[in-house]
mmCIF file of the N, C-alpha and C atoms, coordinates in Angstrom:
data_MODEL
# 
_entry.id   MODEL 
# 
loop_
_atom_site.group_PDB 
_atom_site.id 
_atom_site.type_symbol 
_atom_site.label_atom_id 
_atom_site.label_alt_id 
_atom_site.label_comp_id 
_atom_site.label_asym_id 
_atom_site.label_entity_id 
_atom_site.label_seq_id 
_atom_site.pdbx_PDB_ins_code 
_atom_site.Cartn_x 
_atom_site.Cartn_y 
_atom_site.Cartn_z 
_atom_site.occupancy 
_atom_site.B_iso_or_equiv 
_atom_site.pdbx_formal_charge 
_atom_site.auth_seq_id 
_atom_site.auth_comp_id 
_atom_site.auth_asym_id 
_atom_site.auth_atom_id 
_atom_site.pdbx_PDB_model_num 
ATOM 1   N N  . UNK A 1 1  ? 0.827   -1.198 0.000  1.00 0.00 ? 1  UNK A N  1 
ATOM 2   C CA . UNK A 1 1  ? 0.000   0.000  0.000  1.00 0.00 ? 1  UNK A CA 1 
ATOM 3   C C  . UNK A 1 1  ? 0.867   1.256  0.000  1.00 0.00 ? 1  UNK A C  1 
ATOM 4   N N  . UNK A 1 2  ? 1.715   1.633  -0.665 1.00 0.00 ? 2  UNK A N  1 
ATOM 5   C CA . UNK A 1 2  ? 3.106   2.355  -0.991 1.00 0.00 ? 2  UNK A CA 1 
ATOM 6   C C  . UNK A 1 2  ? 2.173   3.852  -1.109 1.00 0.00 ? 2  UNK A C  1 
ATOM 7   N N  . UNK A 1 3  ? 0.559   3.826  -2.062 1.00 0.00 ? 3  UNK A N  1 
ATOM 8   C CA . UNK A 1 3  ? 0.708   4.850  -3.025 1.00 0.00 ? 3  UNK A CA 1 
ATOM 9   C C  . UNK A 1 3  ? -0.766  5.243  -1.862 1.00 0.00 ? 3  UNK A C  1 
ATOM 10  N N  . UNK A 1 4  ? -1.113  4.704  -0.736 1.00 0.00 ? 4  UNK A N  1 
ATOM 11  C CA . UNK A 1 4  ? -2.546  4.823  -0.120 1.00 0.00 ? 4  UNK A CA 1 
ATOM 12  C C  . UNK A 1 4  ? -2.281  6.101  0.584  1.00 0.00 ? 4  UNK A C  1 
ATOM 13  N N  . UNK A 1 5  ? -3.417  7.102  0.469  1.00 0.00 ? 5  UNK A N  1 
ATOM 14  C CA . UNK A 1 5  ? -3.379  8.084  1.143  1.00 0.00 ? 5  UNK A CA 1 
ATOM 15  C C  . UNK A 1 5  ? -3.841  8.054  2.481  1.00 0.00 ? 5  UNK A C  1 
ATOM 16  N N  . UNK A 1 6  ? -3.282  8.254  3.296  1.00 0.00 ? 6  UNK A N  1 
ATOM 17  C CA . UNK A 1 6  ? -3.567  8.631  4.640  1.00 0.00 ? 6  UNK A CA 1 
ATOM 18  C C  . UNK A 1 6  ? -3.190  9.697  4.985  1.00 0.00 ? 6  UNK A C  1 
ATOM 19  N N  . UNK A 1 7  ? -3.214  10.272 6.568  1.00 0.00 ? 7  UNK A N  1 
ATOM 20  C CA . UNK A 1 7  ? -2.556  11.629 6.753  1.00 0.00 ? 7  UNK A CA 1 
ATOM 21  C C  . UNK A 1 7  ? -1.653  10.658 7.755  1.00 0.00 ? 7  UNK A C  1 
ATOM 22  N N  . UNK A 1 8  ? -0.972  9.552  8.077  1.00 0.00 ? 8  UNK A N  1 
ATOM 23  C CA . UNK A 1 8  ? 0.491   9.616  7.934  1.00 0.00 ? 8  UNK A CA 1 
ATOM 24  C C  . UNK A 1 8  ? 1.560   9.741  7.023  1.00 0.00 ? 8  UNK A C  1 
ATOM 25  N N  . UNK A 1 9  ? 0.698   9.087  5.649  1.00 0.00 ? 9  UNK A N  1 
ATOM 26  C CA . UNK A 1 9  ? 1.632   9.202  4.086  1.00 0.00 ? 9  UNK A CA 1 
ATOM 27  C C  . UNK A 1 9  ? 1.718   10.775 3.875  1.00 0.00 ? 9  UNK A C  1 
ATOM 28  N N  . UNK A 1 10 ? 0.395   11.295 4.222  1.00 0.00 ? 10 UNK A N  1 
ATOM 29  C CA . UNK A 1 10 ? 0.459   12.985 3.419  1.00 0.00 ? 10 UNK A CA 1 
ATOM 30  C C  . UNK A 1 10 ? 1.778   13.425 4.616  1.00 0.00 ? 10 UNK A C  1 
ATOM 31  N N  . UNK A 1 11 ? 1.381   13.647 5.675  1.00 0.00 ? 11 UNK A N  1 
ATOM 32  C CA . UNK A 1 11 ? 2.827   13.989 6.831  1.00 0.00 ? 11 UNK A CA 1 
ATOM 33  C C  . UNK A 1 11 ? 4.183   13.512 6.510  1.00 0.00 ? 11 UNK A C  1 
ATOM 34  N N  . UNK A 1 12 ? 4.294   11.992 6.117  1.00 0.00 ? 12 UNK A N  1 
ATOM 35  C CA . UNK A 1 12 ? 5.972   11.675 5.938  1.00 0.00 ? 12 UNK A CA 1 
ATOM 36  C C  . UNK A 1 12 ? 6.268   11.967 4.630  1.00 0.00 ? 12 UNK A C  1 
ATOM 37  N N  . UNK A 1 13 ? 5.307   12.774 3.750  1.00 0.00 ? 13 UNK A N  1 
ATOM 38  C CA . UNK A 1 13 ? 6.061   12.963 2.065  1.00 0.00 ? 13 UNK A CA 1 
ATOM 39  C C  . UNK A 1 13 ? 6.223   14.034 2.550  1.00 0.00 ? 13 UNK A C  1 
ATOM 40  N N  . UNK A 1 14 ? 5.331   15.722 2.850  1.00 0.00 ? 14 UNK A N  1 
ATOM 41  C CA . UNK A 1 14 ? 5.456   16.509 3.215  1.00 0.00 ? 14 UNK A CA 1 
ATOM 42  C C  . UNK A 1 14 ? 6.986   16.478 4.027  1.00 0.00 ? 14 UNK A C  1 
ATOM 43  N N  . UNK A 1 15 ? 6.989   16.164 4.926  1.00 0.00 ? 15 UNK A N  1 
ATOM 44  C CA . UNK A 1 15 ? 8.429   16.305 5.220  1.00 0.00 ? 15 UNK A CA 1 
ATOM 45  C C  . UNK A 1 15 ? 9.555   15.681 4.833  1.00 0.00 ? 15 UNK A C  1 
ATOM 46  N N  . UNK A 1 16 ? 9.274   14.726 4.292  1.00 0.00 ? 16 UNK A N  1 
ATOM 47  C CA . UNK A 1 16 ? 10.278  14.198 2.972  1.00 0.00 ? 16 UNK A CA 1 
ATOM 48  C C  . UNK A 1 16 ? 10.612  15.433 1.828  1.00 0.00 ? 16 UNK A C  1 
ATOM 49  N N  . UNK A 1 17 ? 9.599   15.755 1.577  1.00 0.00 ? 17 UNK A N  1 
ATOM 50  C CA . UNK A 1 17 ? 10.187  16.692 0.238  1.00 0.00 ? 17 UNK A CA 1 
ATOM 51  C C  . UNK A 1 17 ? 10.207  18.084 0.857  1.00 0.00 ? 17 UNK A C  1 
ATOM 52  N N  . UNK A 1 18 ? 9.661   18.457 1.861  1.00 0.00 ? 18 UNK A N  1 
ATOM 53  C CA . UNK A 1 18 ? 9.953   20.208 2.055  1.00 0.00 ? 18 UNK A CA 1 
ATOM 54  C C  . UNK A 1 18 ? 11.286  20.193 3.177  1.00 0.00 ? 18 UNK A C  1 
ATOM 55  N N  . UNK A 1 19 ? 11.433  19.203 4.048  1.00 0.00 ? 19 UNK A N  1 
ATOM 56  C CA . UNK A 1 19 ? 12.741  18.908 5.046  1.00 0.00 ? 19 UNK A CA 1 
ATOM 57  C C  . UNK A 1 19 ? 14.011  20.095 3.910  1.00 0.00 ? 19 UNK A C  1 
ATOM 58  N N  . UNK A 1 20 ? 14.580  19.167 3.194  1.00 0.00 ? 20 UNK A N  1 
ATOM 59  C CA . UNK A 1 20 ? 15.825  19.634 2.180  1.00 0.00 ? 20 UNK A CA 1 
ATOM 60  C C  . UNK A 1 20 ? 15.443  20.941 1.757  1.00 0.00 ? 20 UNK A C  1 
ATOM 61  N N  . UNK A 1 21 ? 14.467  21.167 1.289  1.00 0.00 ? 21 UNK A N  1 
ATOM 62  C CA . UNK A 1 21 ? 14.212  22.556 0.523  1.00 0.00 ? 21 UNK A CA 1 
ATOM 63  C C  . UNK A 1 21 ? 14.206  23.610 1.779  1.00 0.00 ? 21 UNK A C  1 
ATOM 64  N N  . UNK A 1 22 ? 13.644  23.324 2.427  1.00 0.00 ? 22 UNK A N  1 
ATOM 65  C CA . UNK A 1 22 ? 13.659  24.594 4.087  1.00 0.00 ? 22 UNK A CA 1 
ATOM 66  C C  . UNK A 1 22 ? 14.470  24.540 4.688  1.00 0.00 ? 22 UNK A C  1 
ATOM 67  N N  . UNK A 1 23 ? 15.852  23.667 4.243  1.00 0.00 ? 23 UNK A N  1 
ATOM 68  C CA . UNK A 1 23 ? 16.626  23.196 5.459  1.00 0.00 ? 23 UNK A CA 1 
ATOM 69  C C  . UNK A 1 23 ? 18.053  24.629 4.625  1.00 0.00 ? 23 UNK A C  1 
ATOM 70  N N  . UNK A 1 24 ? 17.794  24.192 2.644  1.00 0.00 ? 24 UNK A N  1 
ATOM 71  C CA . UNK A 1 24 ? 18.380  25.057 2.145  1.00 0.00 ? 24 UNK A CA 1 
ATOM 72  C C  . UNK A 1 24 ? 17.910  26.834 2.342  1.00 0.00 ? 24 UNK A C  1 
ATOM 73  N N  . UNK A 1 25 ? 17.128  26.783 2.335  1.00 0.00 ? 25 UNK A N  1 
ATOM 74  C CA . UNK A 1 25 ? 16.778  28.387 2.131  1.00 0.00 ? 25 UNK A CA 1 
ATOM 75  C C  . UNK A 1 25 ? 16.722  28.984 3.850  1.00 0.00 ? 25 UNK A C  1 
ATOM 76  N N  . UNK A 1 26 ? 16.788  27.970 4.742  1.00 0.00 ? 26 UNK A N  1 
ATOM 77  C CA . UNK A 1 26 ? 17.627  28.548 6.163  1.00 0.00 ? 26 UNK A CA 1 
ATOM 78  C C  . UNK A 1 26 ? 18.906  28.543 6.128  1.00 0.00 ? 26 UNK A C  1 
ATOM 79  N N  . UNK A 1 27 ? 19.384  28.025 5.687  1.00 0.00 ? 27 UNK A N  1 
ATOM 80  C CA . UNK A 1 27 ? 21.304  27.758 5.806  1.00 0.00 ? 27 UNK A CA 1 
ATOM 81  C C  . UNK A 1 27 ? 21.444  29.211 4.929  1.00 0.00 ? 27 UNK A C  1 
ATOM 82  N N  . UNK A 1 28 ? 20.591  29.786 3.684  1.00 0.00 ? 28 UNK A N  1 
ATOM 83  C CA . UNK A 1 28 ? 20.953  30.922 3.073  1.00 0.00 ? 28 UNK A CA 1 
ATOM 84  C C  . UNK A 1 28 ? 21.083  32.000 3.675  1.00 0.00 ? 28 UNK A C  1 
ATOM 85  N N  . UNK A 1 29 ? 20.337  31.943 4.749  1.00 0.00 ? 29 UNK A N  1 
ATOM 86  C CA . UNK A 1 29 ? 20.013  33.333 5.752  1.00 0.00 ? 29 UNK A CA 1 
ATOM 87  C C  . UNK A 1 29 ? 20.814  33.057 6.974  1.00 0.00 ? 29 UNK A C  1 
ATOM 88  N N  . UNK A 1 30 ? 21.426  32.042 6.718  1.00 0.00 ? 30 UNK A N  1 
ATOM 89  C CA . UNK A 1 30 ? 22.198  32.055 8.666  1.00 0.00 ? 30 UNK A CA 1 
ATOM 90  C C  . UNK A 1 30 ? 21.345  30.986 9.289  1.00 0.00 ? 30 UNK A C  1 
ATOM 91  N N  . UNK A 1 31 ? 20.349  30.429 8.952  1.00 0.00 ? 31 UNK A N  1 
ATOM 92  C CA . UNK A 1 31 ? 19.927  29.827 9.890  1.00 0.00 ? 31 UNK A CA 1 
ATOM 93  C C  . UNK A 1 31 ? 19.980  28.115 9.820  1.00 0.00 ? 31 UNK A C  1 
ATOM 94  N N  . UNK A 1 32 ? 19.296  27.269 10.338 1.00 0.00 ? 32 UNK A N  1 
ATOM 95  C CA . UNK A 1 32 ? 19.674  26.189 9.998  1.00 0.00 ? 32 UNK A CA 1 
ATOM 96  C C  . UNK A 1 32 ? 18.522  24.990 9.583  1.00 0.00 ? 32 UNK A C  1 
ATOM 97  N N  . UNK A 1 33 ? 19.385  23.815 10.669 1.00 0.00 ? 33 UNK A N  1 
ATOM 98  C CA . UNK A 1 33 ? 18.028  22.577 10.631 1.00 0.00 ? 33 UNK A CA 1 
ATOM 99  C C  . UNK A 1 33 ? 16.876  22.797 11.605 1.00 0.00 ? 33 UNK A C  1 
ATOM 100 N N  . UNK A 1 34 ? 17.497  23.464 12.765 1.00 0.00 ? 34 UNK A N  1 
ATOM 101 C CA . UNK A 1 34 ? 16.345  23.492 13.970 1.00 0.00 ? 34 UNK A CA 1 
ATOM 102 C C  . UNK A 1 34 ? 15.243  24.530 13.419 1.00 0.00 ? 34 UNK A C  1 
ATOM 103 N N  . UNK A 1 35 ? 15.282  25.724 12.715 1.00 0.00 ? 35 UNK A N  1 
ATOM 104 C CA . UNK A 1 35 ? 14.215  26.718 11.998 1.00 0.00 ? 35 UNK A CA 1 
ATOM 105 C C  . UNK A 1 35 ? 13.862  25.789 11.323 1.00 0.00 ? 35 UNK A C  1 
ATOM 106 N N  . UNK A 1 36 ? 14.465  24.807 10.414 1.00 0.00 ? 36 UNK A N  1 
ATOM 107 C CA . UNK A 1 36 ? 13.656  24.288 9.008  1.00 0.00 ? 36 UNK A CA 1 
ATOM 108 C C  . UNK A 1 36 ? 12.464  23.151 10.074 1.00 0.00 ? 36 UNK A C  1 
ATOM 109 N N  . UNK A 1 37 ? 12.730  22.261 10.748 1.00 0.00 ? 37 UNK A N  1 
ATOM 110 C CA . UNK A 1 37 ? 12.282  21.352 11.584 1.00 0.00 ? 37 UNK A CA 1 
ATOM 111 C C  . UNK A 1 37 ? 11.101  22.350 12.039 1.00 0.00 ? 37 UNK A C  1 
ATOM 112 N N  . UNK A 1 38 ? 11.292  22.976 12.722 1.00 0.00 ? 38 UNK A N  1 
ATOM 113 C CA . UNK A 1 38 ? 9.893   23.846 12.996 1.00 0.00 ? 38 UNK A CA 1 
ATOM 114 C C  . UNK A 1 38 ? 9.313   24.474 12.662 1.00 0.00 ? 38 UNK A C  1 
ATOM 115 N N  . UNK A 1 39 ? 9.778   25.055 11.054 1.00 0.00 ? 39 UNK A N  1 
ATOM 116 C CA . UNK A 1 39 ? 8.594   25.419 10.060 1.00 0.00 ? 39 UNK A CA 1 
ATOM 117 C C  . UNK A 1 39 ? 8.153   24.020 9.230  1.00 0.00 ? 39 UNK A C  1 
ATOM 118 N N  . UNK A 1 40 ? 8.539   23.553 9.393  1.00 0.00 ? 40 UNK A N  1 
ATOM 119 C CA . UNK A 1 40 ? 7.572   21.872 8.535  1.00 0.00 ? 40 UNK A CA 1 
ATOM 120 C C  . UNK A 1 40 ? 7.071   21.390 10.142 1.00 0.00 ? 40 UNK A C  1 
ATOM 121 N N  . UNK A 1 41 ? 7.147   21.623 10.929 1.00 0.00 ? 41 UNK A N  1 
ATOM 122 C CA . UNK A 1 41 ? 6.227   21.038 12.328 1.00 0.00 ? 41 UNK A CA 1 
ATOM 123 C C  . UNK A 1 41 ? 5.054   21.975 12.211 1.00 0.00 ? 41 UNK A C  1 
ATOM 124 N N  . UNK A 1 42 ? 4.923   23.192 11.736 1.00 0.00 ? 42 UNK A N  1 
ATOM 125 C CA . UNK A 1 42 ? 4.006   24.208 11.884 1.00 0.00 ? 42 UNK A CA 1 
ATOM 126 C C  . UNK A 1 42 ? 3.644   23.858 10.843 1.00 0.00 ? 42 UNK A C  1 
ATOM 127 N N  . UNK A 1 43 ? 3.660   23.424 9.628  1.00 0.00 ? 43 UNK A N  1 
ATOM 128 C CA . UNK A 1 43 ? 3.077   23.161 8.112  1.00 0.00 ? 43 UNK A CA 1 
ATOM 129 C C  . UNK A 1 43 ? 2.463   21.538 8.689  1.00 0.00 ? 43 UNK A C  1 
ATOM 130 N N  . UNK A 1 44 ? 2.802   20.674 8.875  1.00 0.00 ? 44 UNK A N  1 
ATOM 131 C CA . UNK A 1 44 ? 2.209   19.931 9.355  1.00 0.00 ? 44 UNK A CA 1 
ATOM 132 C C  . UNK A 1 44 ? 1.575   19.795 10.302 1.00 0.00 ? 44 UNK A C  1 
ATOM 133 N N  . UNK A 1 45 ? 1.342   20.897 11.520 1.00 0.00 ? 45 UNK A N  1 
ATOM 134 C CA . UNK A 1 45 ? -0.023  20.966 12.538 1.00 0.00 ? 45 UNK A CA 1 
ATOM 135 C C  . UNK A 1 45 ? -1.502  21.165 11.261 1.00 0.00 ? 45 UNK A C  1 
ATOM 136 N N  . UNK A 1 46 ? -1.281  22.566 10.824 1.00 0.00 ? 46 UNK A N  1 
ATOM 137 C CA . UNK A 1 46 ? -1.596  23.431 9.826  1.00 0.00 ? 46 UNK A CA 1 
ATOM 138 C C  . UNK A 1 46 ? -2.370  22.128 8.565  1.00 0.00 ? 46 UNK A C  1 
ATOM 139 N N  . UNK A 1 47 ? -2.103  21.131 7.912  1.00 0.00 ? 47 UNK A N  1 
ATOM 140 C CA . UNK A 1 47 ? -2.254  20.289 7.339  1.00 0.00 ? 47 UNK A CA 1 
ATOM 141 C C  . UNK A 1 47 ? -3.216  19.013 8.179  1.00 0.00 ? 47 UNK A C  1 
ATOM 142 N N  . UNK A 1 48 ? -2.640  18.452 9.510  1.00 0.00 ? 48 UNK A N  1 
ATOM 143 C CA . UNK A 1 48 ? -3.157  18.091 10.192 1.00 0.00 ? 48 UNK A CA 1 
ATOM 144 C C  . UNK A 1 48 ? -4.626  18.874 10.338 1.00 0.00 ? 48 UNK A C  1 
ATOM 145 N N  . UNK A 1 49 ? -5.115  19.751 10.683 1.00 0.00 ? 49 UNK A N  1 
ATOM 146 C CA . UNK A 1 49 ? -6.510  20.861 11.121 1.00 0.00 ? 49 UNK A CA 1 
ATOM 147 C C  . UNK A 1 49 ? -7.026  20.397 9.819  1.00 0.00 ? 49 UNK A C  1 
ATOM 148 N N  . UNK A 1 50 ? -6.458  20.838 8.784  1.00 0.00 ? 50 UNK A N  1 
ATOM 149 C CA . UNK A 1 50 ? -7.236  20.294 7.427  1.00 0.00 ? 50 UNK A CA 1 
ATOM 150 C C  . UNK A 1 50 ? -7.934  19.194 7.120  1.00 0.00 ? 50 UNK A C  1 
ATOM 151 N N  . UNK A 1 51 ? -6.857  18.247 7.180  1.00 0.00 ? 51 UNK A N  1 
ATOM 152 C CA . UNK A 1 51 ? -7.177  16.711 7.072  1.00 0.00 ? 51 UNK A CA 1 
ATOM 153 C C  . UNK A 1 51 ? -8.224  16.495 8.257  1.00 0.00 ? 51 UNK A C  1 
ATOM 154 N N  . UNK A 1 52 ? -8.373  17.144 9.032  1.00 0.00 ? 52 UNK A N  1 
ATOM 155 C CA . UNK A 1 52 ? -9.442  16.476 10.321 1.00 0.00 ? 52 UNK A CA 1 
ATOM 156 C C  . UNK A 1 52 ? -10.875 17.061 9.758  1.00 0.00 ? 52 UNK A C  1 
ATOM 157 N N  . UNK A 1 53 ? -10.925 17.975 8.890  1.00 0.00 ? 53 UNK A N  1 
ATOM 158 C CA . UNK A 1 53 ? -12.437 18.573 8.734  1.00 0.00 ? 53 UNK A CA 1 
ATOM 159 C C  . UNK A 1 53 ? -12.465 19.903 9.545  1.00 0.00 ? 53 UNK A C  1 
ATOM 160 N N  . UNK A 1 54 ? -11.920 20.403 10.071 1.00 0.00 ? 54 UNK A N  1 
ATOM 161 C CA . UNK A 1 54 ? -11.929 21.445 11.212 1.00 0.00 ? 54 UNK A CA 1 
ATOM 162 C C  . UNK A 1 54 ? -12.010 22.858 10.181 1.00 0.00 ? 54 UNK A C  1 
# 
C-alpha cells in the first residue's frame, strides 16, 4: 500500500520533500536545521486541522 493516502503518508512525504528545501533556504540566511524542523512542524499541525475537517 506504498501509493494509499492517509494523513500519515500525506505527513511523511510533506516532510520528505519540504525537510531539504527549508533546510536550504535557512542555511541561506544564517539559519539552519532546527528553523527548518519547525517550520515543517508548523506546516504539518496546519495540514493536520485540514485533514481532520476542522
Amino acid at each position: 500500500m506504498e501509493h494509499s493516502i492517509s494523513p500519515q503518508n500525506i505527513e511523511k512525504d510533506i516532510h520528505k520533500k519540504l525537510m531539504p528545501k527549508l533546510f536550504l533556504e535557512c542555511k541561506s540566511i544564517g539559519s539552519g536545521m532546527v528553523q527548518a524542523k519547525k517550520m515543517v512542524e508548523m506546516i504539518l499541525q496546519i495540514t493536520r486541522v485540514g485533514l481532520s475537517g476542522d
